[in-house]
C-alpha positions in Angstrom: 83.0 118.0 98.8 83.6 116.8 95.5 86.5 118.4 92.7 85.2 118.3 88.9 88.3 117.4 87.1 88.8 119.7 83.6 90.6 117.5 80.9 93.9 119.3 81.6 94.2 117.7 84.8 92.6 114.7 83.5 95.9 114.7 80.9 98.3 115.7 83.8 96.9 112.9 86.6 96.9 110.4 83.7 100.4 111.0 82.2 101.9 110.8 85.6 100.5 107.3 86.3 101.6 106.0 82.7 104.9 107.7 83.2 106.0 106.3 86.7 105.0 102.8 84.4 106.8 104.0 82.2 110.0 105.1 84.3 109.5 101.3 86.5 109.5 99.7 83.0 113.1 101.4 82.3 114.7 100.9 85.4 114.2 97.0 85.8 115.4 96.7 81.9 119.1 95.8 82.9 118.1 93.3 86.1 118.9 90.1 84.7 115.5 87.6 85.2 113.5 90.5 86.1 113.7 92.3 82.7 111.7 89.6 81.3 108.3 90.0 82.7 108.7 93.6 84.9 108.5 95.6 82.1 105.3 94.4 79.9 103.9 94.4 83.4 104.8 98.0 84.5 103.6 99.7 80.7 100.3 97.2 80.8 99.6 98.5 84.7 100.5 102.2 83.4 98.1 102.2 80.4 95.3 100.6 82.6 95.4 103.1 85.4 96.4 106.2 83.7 93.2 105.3 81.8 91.5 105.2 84.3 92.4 108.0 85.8 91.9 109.8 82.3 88.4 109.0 82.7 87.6 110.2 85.9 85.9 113.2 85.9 85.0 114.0 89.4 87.2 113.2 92.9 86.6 113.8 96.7 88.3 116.8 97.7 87.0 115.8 101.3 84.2 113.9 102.4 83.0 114.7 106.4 80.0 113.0 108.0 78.4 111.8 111.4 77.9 108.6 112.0 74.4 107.6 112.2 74.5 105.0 115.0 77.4 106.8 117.8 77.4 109.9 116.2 81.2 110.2 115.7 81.8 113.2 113.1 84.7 111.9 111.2 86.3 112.2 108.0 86.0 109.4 105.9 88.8 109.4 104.4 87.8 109.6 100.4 90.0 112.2 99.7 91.1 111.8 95.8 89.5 109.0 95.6 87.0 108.4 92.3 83.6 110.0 92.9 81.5 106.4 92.7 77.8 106.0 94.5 76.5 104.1 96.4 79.9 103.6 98.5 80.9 101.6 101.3 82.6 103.2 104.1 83.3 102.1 107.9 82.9 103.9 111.2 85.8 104.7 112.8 84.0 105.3 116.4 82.1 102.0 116.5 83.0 100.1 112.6 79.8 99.7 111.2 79.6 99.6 107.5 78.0 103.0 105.9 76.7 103.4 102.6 77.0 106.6 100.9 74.2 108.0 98.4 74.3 111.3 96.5 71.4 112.4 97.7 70.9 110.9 101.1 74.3 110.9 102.8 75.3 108.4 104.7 73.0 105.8 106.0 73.7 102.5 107.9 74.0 99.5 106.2 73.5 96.7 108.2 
């Protein structure tokens, strides 16, 4: 099942990744050494994956198959992750690699 993200939740998800960057940026400022290259890290890492997340329009709200080859059904483990295809997901019955489609499902890959 997949969740379409509305830009309001965009804006929330996105500001509380830059904010804990933010908030890790502050909190190293008075370590002696550490102050030096923690914080440009932490607000560079913030701005990168809040956006990211800010353009994200779509995550797994679950994502529930059986396994081609043992026939395990399984979740698999996607949820709120970014909505990407084709994906690569393992087995957890017998570990072979599965690819996901959006139209097909899953299929083995190898």
């Amino acid at each position: 099942m997949v969740h379409a993200l509305d830009r309001p939740e965009r804006l929330k998800r996105a500001g509380a990744v830059f904010g804990g960057g933010v908030l890790a940026a502050l909190l190293t400022l008075p370590v002696p050494l550490v102050h030096l290259f923690f914080p440009p890290a932490a607000l560079v890492a913030g701005t990168v994956f809040g956006v990211r997340r800010l353009r994200q329009d779509a995550i797994f709200a679950s994502a529930r198959g059986t396994c081609p080859f043992c026939g395990r059904e399984q979740s698999l483990g996607l949820t709120g992750a970014a909505v990407r295809f084709p994906r690569q997901v393992k087995c957890h019955g017998c570990r072979r690699e599965l690819r996901l489609d959006r139209q097909a499902g899953a299929t083995g890959a190898g």
